[in-house]
C-alpha positions as CSV (number, residue, x, y, z in Angstrom):
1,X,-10.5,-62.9,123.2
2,X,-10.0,-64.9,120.0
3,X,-8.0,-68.1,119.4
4,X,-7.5,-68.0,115.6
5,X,-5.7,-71.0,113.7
6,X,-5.5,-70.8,109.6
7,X,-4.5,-74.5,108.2
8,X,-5.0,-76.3,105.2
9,X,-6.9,-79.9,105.5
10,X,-7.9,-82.7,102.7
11,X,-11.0,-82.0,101.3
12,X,-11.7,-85.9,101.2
13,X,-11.9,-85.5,105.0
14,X,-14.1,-82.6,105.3
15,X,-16.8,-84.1,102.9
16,X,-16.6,-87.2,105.5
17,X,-17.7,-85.0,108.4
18,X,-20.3,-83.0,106.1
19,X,-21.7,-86.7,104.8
20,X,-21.9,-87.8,108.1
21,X,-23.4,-84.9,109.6
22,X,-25.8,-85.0,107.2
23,X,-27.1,-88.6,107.5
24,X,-27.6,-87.8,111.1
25,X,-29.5,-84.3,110.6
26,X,-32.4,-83.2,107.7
27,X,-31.6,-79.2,107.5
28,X,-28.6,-77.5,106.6
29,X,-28.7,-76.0,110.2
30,X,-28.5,-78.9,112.5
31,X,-25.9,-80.4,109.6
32,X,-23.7,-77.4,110.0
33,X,-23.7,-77.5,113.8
34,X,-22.8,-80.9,113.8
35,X,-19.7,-80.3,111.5
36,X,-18.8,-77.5,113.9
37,X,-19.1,-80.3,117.0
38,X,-17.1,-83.2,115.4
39,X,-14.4,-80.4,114.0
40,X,-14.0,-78.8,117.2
41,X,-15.7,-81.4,120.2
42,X,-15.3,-85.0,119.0
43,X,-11.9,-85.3,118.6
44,X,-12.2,-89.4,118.5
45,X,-15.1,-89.4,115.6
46,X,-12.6,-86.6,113.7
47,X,-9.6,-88.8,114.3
48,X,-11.2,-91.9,112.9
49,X,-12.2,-90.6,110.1
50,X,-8.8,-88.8,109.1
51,X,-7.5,-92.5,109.5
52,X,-9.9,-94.4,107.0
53,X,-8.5,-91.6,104.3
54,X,-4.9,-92.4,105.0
55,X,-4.6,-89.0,107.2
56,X,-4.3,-87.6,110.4
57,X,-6.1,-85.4,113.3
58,X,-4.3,-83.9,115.6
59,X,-7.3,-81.4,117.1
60,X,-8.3,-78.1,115.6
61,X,-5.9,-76.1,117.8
62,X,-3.0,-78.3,116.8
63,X,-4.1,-77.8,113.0
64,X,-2.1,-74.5,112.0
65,X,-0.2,-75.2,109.7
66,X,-0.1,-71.5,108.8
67,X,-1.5,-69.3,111.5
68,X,-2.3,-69.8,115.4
69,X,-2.4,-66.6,117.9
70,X,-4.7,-66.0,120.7
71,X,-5.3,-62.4,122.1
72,X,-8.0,-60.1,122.4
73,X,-10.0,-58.5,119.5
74,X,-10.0,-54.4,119.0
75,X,-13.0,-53.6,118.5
76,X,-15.6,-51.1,119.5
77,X,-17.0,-53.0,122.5
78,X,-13.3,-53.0,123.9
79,X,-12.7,-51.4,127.3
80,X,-9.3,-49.9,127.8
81,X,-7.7,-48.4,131.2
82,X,-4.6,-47.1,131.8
83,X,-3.1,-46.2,135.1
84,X,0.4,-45.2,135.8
85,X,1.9,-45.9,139.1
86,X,-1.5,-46.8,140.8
87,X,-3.0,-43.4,140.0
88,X,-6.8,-43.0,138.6
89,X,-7.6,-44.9,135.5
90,X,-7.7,-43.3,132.3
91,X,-10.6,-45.1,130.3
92,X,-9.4,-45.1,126.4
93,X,-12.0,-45.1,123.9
94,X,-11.0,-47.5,120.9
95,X,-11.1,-44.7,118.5
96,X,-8.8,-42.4,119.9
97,X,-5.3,-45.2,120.0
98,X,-3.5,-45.4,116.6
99,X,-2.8,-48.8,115.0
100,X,-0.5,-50.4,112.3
101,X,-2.0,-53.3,110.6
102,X,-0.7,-56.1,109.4
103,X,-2.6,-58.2,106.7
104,X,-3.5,-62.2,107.0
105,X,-3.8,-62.6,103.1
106,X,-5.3,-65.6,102.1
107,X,-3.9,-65.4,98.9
108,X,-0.2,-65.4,100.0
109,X,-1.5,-69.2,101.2
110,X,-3.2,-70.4,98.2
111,X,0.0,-71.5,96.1
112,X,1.1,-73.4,99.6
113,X,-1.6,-75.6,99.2
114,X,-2.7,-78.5,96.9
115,X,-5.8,-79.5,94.4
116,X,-7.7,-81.5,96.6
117,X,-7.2,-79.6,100.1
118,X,-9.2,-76.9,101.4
119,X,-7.7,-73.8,103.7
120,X,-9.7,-73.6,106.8
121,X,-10.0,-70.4,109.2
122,X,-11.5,-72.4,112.9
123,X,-11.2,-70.5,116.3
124,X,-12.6,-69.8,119.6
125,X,-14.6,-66.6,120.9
126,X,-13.8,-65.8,124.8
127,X,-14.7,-63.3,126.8
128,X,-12.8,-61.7,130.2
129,X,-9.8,-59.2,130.6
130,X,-5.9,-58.9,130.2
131,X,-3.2,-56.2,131.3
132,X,-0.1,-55.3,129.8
133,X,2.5,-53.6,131.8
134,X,5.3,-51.0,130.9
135,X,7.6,-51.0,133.4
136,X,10.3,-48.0,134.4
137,X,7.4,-45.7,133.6
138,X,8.1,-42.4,133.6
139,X,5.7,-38.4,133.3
140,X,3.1,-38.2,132.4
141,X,0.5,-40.9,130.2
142,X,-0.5,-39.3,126.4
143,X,-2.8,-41.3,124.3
144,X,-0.4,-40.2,121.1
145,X,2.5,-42.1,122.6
146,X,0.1,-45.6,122.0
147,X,0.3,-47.7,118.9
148,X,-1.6,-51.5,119.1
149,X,-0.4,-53.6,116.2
150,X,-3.0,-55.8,114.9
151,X,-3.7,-58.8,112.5
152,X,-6.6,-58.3,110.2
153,X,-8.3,-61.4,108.4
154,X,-10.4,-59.2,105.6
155,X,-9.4,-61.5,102.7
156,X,-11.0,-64.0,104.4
157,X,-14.1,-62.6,105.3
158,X,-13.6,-62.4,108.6
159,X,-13.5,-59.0,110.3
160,X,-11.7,-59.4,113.4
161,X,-8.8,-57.3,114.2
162,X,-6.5,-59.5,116.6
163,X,-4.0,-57.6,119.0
164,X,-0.6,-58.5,118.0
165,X,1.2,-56.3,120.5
166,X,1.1,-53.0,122.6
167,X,3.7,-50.4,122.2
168,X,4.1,-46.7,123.9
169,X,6.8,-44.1,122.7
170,X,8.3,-47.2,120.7
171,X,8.8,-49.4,124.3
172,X,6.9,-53.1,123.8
173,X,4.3,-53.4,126.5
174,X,5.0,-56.9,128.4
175,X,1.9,-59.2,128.7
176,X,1.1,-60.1,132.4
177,X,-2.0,-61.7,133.6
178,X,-5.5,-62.3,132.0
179,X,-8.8,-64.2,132.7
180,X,-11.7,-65.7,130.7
181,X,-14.7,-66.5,131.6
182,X,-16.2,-68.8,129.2
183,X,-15.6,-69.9,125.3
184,X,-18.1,-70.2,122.2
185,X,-16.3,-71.5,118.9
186,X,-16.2,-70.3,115.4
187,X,-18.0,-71.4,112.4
188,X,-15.3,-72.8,110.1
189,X,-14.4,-70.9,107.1
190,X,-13.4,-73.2,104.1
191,X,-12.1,-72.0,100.9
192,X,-10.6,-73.6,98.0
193,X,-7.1,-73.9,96.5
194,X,-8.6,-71.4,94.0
195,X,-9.7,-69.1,96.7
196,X,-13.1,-69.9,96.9
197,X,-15.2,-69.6,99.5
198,X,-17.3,-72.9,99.9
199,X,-20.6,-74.3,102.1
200,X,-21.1,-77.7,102.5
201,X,-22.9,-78.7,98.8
202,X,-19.3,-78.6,97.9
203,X,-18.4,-81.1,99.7
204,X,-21.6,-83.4,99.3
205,X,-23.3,-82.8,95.8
């Protein structure tokens, strides 16, 4: 399960968190897994700083000015069962269940955005299991009847494939219940109002 959140943020107030995470660590490693703490851990530190450059913080899941949706990603590793009124599950291999995609284009943001602020992709990386339930069900299941409608991220280099809803025979599956066992975050990906994809030396040299 992903948590993905696409917002736009000063680039005065990333360079803060880059400058400080640099004065407190000598490689680009430890500097980079700092920024990733203060962005998404230290909200206080993050909060302070947006304050000395006459902005705000409001928490990297609160940041979404253009994009925030949490489901799970479909990918190869994905296990999918189906079972229709309590009879044996039908295991689905990811291949086999059609999809319509629908585009995250970072360029449709870029003119939203100004000079001196930076689009950021940030999110969260869980793992566990959901269901999805079509009720009134009726004959028998067929794998052709299954269409999952997913976001894809490719413009920004990112090649998740986020579930944006299940449908069979045109009938929206309802969400129901789901469980996660445990969360590991993203690194940040930062890109300027030209669409360039930038590291930290752009925000310290």
């Amino acid at each position: 399960m992903n948590q993905i959140v696409i917002s736009s943020l000063p680039k005065s107030f990333l360079s803060k968190i880059f400058r400080h995470c640099l004065g407190k660590n000598n490689t680009p490693y430890f500097a980079n897994n700092c920024f990733k703490g203060v962005l998404y851990f230290d909200e206080n530190t993050a909060r302070k700083f947006a304050e000395n450059l006459g902005c705000s913080w409001k928490g990297w899941n609160n940041e979404d000015k253009f994009y925030h949706h949490t489901a799970y990603c479909f990918e190869g590793g994905l296990e999918i069962t189906v079972s229709v009124n309590g009879d044996q599950k039908t295991t689905l291999d990811v291949s086999e269940i059609k999809t319509k995609v629908h585009p995250v284009e970072l360029g449709a943001l870029l003119p939203r955005i100004k000079d001196d602020e930076i689009i950021v992709l940030m999110g969260s990386v869980d793992k566990g299991s959901e269901a999805f339930a079509l009720e009134n069900f009726q004959g028998d299941f067929s794998v052709d009847e299954l269409l999952v409608s997913v976001d894809a991220f490719d413009s920004f280099h990112f090649d998740t494939l986020l579930i944006k809803d299940i449908s069979y025979g045109g009938r929206d599956l309802r969400r129901t219940t789901g469980r996660s066992k445990g969360r590991n975050m993203i690194a940040p990906i930062l890109f300027s109002a030209d669409g360039r994809e930038l590291d930290m030396y752009d925000f310290v040299e």
